[in-house]
C-alpha positions as a printed NumPy array, in Angstrom:
array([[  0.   ,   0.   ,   0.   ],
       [  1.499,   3.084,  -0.719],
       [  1.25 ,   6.442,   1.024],
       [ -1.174,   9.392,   0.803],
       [  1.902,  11.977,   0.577],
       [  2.643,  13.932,  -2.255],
       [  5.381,  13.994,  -4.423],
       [  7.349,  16.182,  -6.241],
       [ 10.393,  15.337,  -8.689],
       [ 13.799,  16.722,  -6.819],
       [ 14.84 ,  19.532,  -9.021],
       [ 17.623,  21.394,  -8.573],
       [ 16.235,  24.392,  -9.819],
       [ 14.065,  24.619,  -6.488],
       [ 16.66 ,  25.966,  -4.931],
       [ 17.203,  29.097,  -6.279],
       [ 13.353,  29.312,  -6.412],
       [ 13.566,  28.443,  -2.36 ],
       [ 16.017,  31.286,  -1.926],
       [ 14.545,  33.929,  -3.88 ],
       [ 11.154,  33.796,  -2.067],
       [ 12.25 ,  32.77 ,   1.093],
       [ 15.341,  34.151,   1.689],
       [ 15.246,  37.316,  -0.475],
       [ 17.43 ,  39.254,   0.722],
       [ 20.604,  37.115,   1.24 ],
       [ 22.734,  37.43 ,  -1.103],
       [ 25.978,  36.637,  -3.023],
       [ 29.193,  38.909,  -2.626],
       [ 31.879,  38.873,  -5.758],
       [ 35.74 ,  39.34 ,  -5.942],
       [ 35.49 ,  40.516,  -9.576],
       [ 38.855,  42.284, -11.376],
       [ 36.836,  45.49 , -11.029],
       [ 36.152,  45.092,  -7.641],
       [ 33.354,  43.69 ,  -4.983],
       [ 30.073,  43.206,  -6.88 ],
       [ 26.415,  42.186,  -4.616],
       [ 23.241,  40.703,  -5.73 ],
       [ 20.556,  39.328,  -3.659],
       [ 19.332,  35.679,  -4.243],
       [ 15.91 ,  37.103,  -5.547],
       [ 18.118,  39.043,  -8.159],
       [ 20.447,  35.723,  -9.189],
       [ 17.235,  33.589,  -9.442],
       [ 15.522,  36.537, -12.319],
       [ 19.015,  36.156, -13.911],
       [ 18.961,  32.577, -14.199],
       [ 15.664,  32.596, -15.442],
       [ 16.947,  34.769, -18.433],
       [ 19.941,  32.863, -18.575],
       [ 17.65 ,  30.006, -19.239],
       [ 16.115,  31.658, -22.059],
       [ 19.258,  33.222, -23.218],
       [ 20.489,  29.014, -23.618],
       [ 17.311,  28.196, -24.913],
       [ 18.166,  30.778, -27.947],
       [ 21.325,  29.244, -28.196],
       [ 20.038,  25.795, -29.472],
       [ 20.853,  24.317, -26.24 ],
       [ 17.939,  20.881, -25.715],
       [ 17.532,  18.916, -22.443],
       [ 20.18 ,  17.127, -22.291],
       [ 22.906,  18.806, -24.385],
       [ 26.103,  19.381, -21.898],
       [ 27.088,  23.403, -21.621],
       [ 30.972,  24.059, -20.85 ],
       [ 31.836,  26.123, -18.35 ],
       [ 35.732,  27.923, -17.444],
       [ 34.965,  30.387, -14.632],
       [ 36.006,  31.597, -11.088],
       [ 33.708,  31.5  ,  -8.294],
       [ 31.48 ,  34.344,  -9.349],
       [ 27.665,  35.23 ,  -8.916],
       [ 27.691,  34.517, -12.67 ],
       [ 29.225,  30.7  , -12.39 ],
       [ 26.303,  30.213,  -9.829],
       [ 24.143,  31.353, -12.25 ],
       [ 25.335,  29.038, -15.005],
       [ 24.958,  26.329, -12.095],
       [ 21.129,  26.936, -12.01 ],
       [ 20.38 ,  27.609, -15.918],
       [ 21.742,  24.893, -17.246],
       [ 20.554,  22.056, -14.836],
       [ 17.768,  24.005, -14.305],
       [ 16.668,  24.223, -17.662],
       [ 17.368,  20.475, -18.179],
       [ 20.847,  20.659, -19.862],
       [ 23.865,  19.58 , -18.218],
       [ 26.081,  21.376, -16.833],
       [ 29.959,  20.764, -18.028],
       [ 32.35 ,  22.485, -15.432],
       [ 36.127,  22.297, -16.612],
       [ 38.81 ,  22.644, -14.804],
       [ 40.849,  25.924, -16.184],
       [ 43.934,  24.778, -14.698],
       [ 44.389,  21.599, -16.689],
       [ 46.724,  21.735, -19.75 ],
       [ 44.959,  22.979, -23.15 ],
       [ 45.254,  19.631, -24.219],
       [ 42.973,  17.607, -21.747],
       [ 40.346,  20.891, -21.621],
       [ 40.373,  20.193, -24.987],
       [ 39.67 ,  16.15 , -24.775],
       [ 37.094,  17.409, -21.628],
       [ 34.824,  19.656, -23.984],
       [ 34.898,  17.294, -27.296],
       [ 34.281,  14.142, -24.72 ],
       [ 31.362,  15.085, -23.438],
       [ 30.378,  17.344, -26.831],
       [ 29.881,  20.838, -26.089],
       [ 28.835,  22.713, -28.289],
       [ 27.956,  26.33 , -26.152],
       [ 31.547,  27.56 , -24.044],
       [ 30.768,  30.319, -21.265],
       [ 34.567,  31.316, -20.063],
       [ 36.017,  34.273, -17.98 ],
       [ 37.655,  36.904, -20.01 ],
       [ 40.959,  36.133, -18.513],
       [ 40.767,  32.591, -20.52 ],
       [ 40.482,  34.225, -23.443],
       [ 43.832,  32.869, -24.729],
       [ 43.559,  30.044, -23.356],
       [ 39.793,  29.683, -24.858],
       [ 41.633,  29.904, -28.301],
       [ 44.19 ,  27.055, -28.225],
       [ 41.47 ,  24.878, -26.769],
       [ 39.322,  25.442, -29.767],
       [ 41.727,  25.131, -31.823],
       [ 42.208,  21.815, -30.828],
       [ 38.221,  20.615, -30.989],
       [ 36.912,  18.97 , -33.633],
       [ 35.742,  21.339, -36.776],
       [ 31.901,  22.206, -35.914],
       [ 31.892,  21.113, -32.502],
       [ 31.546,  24.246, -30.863],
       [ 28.913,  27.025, -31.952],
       [ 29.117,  29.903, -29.527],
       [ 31.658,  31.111, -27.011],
       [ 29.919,  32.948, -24.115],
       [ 32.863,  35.96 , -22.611],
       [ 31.222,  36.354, -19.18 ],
       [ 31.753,  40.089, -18.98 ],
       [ 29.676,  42.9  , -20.444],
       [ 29.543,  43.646, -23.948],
       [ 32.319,  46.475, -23.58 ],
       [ 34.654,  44.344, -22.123],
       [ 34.01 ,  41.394, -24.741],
       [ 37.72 ,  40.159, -25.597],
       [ 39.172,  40.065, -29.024],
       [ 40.08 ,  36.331, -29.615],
       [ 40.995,  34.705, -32.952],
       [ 38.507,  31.922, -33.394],
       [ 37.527,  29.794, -36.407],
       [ 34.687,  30.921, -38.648],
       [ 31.262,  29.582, -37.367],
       [ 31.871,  30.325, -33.948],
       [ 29.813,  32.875, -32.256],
       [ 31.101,  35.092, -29.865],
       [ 28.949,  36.87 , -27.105],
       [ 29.264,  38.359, -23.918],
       [ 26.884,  37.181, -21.122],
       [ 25.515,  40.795, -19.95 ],
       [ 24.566,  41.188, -23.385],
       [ 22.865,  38.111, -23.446],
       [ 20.755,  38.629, -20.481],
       [ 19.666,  42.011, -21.313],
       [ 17.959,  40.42 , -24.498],
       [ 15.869,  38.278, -22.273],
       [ 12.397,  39.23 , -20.171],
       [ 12.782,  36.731, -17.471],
       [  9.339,  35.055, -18.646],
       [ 10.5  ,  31.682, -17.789],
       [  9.206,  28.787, -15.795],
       [ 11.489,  26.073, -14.833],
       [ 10.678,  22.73 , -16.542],
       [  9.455,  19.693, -14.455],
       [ 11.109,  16.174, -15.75 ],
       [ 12.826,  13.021, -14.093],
       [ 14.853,  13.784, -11.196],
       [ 17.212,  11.133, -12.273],
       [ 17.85 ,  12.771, -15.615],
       [ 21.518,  14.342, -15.272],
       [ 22.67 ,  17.442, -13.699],
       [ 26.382,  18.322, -13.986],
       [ 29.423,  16.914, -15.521],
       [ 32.722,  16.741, -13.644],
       [ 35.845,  15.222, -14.968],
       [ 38.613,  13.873, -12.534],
       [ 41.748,  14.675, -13.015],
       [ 43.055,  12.226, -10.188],
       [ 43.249,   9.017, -12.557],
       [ 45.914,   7.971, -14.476],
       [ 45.341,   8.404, -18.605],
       [ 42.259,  10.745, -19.857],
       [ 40.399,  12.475, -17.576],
       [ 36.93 ,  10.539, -16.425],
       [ 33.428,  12.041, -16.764],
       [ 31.062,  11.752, -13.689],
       [ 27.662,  12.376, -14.532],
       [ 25.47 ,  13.667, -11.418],
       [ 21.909,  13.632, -11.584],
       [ 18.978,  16.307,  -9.882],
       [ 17.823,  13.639,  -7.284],
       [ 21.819,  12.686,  -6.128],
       [ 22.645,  16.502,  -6.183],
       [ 19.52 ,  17.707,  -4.463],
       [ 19.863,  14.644,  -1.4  ],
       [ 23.553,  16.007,  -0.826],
       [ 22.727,  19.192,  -0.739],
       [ 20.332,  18.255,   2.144],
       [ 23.308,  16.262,   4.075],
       [ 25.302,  18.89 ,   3.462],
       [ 23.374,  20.983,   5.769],
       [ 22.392,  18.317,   8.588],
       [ 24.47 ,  19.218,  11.941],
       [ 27.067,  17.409,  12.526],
       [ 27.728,  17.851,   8.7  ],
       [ 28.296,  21.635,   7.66 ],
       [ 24.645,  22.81 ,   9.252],
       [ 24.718,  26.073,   7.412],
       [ 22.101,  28.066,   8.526],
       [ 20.545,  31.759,   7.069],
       [ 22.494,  33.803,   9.526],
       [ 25.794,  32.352,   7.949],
       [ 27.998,  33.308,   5.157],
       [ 29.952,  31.21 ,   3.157],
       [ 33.091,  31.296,   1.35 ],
       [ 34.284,  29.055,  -0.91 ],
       [ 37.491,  29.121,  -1.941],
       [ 37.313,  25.806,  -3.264],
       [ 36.611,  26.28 ,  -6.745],
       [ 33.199,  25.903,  -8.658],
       [ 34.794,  23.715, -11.4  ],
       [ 36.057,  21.4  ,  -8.803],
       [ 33.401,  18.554,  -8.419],
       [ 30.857,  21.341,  -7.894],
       [ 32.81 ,  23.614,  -5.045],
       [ 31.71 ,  19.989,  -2.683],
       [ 27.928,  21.163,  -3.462],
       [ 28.155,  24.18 ,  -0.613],
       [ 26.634,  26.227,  -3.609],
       [ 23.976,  24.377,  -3.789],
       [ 23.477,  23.804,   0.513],
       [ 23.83 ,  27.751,   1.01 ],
       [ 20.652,  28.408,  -1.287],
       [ 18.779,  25.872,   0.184],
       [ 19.442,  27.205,   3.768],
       [ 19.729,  31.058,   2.373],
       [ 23.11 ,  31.023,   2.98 ],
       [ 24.548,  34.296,   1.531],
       [ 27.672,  33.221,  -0.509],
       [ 30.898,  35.394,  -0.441],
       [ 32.34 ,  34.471,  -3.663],
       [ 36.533,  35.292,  -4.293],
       [ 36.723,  34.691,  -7.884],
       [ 40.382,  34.454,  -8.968],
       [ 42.261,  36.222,  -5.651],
       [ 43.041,  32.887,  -3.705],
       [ 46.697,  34.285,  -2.356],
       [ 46.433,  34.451,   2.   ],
       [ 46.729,  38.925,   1.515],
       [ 43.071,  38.84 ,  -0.396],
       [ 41.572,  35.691,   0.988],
       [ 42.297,  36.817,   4.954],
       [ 40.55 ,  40.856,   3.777],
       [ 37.845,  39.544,   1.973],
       [ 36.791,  37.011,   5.144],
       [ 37.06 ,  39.94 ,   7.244],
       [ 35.612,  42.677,   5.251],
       [ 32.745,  40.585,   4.44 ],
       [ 32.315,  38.857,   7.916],
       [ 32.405,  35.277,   6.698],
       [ 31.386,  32.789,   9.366],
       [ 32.042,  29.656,   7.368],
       [ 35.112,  28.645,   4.211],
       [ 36.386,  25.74 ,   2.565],
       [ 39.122,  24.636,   0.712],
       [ 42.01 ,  22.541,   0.109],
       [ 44.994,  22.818,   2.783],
       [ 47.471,  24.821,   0.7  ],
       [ 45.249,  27.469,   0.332],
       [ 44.364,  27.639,   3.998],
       [ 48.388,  27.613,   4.511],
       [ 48.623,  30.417,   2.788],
       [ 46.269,  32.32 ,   4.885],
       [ 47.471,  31.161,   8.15 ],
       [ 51.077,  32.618,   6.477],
       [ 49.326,  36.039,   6.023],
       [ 47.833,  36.334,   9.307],
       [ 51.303,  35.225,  11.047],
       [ 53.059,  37.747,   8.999],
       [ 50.437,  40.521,  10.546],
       [ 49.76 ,  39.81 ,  13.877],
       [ 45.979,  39.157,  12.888],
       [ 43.204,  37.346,  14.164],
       [ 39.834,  36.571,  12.679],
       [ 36.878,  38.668,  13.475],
       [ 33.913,  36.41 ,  12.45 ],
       [ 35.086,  33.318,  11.102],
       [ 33.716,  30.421,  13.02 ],
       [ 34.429,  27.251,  11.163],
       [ 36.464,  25.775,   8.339],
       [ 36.2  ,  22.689,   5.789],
       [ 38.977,  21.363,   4.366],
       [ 39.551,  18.213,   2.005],
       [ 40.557,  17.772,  -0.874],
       [ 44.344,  16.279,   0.937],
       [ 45.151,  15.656,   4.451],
       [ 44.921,  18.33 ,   6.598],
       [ 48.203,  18.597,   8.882],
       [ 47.759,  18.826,  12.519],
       [ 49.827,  21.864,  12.766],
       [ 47.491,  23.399,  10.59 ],
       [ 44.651,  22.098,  12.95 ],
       [ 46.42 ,  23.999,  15.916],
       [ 47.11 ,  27.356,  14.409],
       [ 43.606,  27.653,  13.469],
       [ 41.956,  26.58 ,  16.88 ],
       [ 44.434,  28.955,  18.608],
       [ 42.864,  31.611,  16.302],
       [ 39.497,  30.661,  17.168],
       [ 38.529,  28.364,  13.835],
       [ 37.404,  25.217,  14.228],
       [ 38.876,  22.747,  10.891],
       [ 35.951,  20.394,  10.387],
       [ 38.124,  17.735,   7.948],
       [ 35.698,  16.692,   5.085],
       [ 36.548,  13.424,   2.657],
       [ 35.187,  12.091,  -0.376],
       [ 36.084,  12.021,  -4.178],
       [ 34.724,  13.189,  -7.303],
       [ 32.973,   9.966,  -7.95 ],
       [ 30.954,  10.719,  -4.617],
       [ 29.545,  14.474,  -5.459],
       [ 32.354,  14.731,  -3.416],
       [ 31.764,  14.364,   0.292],
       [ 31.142,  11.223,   2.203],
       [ 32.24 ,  11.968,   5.58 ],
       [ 33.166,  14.301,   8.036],
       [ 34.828,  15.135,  11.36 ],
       [ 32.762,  16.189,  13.705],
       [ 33.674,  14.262,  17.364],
       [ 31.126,  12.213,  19.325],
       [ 30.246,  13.078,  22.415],
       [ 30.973,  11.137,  25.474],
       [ 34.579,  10.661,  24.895],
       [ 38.003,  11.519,  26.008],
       [ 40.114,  14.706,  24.777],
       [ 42.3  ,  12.169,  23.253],
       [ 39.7  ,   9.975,  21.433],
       [ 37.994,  13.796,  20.667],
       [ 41.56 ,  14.942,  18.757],
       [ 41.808,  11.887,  16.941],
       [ 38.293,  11.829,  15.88 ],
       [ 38.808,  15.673,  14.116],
       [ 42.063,  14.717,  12.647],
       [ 40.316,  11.97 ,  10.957],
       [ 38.536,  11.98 ,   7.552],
       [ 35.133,  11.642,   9.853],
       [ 32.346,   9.787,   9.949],
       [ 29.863,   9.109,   7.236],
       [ 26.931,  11.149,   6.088],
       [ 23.423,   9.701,   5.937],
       [ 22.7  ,   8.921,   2.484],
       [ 26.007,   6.741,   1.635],
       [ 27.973,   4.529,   4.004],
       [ 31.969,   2.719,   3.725],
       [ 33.227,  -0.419,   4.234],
       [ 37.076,  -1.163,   4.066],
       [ 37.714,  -4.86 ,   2.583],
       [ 40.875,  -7.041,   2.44 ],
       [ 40.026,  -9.452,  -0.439],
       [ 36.455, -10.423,  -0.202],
       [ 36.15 ,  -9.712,   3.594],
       [ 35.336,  -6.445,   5.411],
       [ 37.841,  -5.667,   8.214],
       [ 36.515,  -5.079,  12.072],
       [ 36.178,  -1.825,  13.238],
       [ 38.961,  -2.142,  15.685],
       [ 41.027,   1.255,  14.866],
       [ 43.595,  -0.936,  13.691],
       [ 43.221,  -3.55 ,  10.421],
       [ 43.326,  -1.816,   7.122],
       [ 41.326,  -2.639,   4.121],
       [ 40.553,  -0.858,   1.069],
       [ 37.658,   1.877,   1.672],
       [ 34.911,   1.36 ,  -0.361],
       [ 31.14 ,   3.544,  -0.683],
       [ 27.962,   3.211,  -1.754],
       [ 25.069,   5.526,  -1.753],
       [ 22.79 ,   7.997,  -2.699],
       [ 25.285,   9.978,  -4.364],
       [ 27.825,   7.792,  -5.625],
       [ 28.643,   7.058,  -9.263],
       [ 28.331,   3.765, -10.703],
       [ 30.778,   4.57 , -13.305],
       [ 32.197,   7.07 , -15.646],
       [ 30.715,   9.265, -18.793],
       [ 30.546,   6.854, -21.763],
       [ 32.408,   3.871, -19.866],
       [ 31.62 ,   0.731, -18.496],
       [ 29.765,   0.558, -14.703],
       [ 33.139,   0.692, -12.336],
       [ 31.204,  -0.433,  -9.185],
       [ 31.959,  -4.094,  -7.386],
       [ 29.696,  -6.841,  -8.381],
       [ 27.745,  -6.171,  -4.968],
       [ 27.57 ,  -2.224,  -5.691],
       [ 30.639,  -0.582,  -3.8  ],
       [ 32.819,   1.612,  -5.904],
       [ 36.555,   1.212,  -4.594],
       [ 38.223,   4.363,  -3.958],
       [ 41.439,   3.452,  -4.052],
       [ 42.302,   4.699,  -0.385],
       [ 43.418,   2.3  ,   2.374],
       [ 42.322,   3.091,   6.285],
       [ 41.023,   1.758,   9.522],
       [ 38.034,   2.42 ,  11.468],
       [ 37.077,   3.005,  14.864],
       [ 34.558,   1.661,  17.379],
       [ 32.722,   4.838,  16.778],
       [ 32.763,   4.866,  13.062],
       [ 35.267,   7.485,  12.416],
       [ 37.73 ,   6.467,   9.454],
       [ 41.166,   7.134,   8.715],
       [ 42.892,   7.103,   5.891],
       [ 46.59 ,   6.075,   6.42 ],
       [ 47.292,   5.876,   2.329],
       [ 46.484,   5.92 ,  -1.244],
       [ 47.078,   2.282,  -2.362],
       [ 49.478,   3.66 ,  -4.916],
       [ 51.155,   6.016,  -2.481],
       [ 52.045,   2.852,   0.429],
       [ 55.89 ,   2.72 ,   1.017],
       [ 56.6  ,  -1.447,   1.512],
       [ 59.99 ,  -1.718,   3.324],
       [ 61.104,  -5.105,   3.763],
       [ 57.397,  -6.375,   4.004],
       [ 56.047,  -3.431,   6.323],
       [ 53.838,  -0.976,   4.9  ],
       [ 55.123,   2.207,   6.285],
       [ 52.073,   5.291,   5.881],
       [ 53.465,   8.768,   3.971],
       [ 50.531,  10.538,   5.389],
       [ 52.097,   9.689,   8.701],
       [ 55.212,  10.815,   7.351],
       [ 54.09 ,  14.118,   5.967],
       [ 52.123,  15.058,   9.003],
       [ 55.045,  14.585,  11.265],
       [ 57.052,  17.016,   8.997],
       [ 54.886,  19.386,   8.587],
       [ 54.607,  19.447,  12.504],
       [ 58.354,  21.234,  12.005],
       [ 58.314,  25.136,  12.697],
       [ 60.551,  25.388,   9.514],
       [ 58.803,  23.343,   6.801],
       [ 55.968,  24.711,   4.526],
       [ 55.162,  21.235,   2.837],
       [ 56.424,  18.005,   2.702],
       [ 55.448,  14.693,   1.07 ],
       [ 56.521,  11.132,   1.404],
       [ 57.214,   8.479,  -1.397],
       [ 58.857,   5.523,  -2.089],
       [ 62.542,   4.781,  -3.371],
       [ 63.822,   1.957,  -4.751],
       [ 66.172,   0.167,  -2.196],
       [ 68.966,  -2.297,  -3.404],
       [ 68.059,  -4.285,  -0.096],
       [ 64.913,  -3.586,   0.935],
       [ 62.933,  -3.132,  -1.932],
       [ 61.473,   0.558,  -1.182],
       [ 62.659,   3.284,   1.834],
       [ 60.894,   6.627,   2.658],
       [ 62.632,   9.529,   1.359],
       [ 60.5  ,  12.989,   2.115],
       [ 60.94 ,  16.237,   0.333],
       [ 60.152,  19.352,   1.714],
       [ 59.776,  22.974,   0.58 ],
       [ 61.093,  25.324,   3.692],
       [ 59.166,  28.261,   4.583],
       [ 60.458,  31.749,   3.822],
       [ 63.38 ,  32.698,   6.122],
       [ 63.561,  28.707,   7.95 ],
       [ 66.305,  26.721,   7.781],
       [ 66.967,  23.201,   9.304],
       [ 69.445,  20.152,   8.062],
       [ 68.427,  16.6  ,   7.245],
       [ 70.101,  15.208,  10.284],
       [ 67.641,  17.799,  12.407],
       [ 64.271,  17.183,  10.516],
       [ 65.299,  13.266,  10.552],
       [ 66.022,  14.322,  14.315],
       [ 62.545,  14.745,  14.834],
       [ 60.984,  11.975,  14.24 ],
       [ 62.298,  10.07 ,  16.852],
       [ 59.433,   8.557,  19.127],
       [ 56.861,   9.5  ,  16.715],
       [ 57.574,   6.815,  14.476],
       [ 59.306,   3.017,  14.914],
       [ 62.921,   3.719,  13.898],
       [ 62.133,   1.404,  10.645],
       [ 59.991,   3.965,   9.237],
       [ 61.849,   7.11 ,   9.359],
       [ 62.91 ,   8.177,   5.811],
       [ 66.391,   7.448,   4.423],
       [ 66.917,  10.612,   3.351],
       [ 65.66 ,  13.841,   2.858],
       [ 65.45 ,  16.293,  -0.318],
       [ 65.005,  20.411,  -0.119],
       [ 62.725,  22.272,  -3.247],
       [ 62.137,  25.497,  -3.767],
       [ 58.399,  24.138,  -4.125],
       [ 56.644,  20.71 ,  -4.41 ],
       [ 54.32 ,  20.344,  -7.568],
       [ 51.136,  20.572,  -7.454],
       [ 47.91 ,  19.415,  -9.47 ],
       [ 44.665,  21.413, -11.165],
       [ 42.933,  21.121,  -8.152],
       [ 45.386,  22.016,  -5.757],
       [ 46.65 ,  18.135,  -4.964],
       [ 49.764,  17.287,  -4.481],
       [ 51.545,  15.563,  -7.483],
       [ 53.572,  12.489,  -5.795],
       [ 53.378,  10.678,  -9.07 ],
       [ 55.437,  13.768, -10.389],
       [ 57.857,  13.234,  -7.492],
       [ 57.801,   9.193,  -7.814],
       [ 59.124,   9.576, -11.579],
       [ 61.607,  12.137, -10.617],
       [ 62.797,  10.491,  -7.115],
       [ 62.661,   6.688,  -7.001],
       [ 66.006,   6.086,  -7.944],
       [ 67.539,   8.4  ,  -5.61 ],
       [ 68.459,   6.301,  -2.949],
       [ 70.363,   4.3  ,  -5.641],
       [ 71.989,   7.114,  -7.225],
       [ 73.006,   9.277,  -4.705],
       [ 76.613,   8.986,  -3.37 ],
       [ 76.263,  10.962,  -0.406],
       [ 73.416,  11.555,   2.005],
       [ 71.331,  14.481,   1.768],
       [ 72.331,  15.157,  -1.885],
       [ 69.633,  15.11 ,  -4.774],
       [ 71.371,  12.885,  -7.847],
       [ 69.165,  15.472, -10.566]])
């Protein structure tokens, strides 16, 4: 027998709908190039509406896949509600990746409409110049129509700038009602090996994260709060906070392309943000600001961060400033967040530290497992297994590939950790990041942590070097911080009693910087081609062989 409820399709257009009416007069703050720029949710939601019939104009159908390059703007939120709202897809690439995978991104997934910042407008012309003839049909300059960039594309391609297309358009729109499991967004990761992989979200997945997003122990945004987030909008959907902050009228502070600590720290202050998120290395350079200045934060309550593990040092700083780091996991493949940190009650200071410096517990609406073979490992805090989800919002697959789930529906991740009693997780590697000495797995994340928990290192990582006896050692390389010195016999020094004397690295190398991905990651398989034969091709300690 079913129920005498009624039902309405999840749509992710109801958001913006939501906070127009309801939440009015919230709104969303730019960084733009010509300076702070304010419009109130009721104003974004007319906007998208004529966005929506600006794309409609376009030839874009239901289903057709819209590209975007952009910042965190008012304008990319727009684009976020248009194009899913109006039933197309929207196609959010990464700006940062080289011309030649944007270029794979767009013609993979068959855009034929480009919206892109004006600053990309160089970049927008080798990446067309790579697409197929006739793929793409108009090139959107998100800018007004004074400001539209001179760019050297081929013949056939319009080129418009967005002001100019909205001003065409009434606003006489009502959003479309169709399956909720009809897709959404398209994100490509850039964290596999080969071509980057499409994951197709859908309205119903995107619309129950948004939801979790918000539930108390997760982010609970409320309408009194206002969110930053520096982690971008191309970037699995900025972890859907867009998305949670209009459905609690969130007001969104928005920093476009100024990520450095200097604009990051005034623009938090000046616009008295409660709530940010973002990957650790921007969040470093913050905390390097407000050191440099004596500063403390005004209004700034709380603080996700993901994306890579969050060192403990960094945890410190921030709670001695008054921020509490709520650490947030997931991956691309799951919309992105699955868990996070938030302790339990009823337990010790100890057991309360180590449940914020893990990756958390789960969200309701997916759940983990971690699995050696065929068998799930006990909860015990310590057997490792491979972490696997499943859930509401998890992908079975990629864009135009076969399903990549197990045969009983869990998608590996390819992360190894434990879990506690309570349910909290840890991650202690990527499989493809493990150091195997001798037949012990030694953890880098352990091994970065503990360096970065030096007063003179900026950033460290951990990988594996091939070892003439024991197959693979630790070596770490580190990147000092301005000013800092210290030798390799005083940061090897310090790891004694942290670690067992087996795992301390053989040998440490200084950079000016480590390298770094699109999104921010750290590159160790950069480091792993450049480094693993160190050990057996330097002649003295301490000395880099390239």
């Amino acid at each position: 027998m079913l129920g005498l409820m009624q039902y309405e399709q999840l749509m992710i257009s109801d958001f913006i709908v939501h906070a127009a009416r309801h939440h009015a007069r919230a709104e969303i703050v730019s960084h733009l190039a010509e300076g702070i720029h304010r419009q109130t949710y009721r104003d974004t939601e007319l906007r998208a509406r004529k966005l929506a019939q600006a794309l409609t104009r376009l030839g874009v159908k239901p289903g057709d896949r819209v590209a975007t390059l952009a910042w965190n703007t008012h304008r990319h939120v727009e684009l976020y509600f248009a194009i899913s709202g109006s039933a197309a897809v929207v196609n959010t690439v990464n700006p940062r990746l080289a011309p030649g995978d944007i270029a794979y991104i767009i013609g993979h997934a068959e855009d034929h409409v480009l919206f892109a910042e004006v600053d990309f407008a160089p970049l927008v012309a080798d990446v067309v110049g790579r697409l197929p003839a006739g793929l793409l049909r108009t090139v959107v300059f998100l800018c007004a129509a004074h400001a539209l960039p001179q760019v050297d594309l081929p013949s056939g391609i319009d080129v418009v700038a967005y002001e100019a297309l909205l001003e065409a358009e009434d606003g006489d729109y009502g959003w479309p009602r169709f399956d909720e499991r009809s897709a959404s967004a398209l994100c490509y990761t850039s964290g596999t090996t080969g071509r980057p992989k499409g994951v197709l979200y859908t309205h119903r997945s995107t619309t129950l994260k948004a939801m979790a997003m918000n539930a108390a122990d997760a982010c609970g945004l409320r309408a009194v709060d206002r969110l930053m987030p520096a982690v971008p909008m191309f970037h699995v959907n900025a972890w859907s906070l867009p998305y949670a902050a209009t459905i609690a009228g969130t007001s969104l502070v928005m920093p476009g392309r100024f990520l450095d600590g200097e604009s990051l720290y005034r623009l938090i202050e000046d616009e008295r943000v409660t709530f940010a998120s973002g990957v650790p290395s921007v969040w470093l350079g913050v905390l390097a600001h407000v050191r440099k200045i004596g500063a403390r934060f005004s209004t700034l309550q709380r603080m996700a961060v993901g994306g890579s593990a969050c060192p403990e040092s960094m945890f410190d700083a921030y709670e001695a400033l008054g921020v509490n780091i709520i650490h947030a996991w997931g991956m691309t493949e799951s919309s992105p967040v699955a868990t996070l940190s938030n302790p339990v009650s009823g337990v010790d200071p100890a057991t309360a530290r180590r449940q914020r410096l893990s990756q958390g517990r789960v969200l309701f609406g997916v759940d983990l497992r971690a699995t050696r073979g065929s068998t799930e490992v006990p909860w015990d805090g310590e057997t490792s297994g491979d972490i696997e989800l499943r859930g509401h919002w998890v992908a079975t697959g990629y864009y135009k590939t076969p399903p990549g789930t197990t045969p009983d529906g869990w998608f590996p991740t390819g992360d190894v950790g434990v879990f506690d009693a309570n349910g909290f997780v840890l991650l202690t590697d990527r499989s493809k990041d493990l150091i195997k000495s001798g037949g012990e797995w030694i953890s880098s994340i352990d091994l970065e942590n503990i360096a970065m928990g030096h007063p003179a290192i900026a950033e460290a990582a951990a990988i594996a070097a091939k070892h003439p006896k024991w197959d693979e050692r630790p070596v770490l390389i580190v990147a000092l911080k301005p000013g800092a010195t210290v030798t390799r016999e005083e940061l090897l020094d310090f790891y004694a009693g942290k670690v067992a004397r087996w795992a301390v690295p053989d040998d440490v190398i200084f950079v000016d910087e480590l390298p770094h991905g699109a999104t921010g990651k750290l590159l160790k398989s950069e480091l792993r081609a450049r480094y693993a034969d160190h050990l057996v091709r330097a002649k003295t300690p301490g000395a880099s062989p390239d």
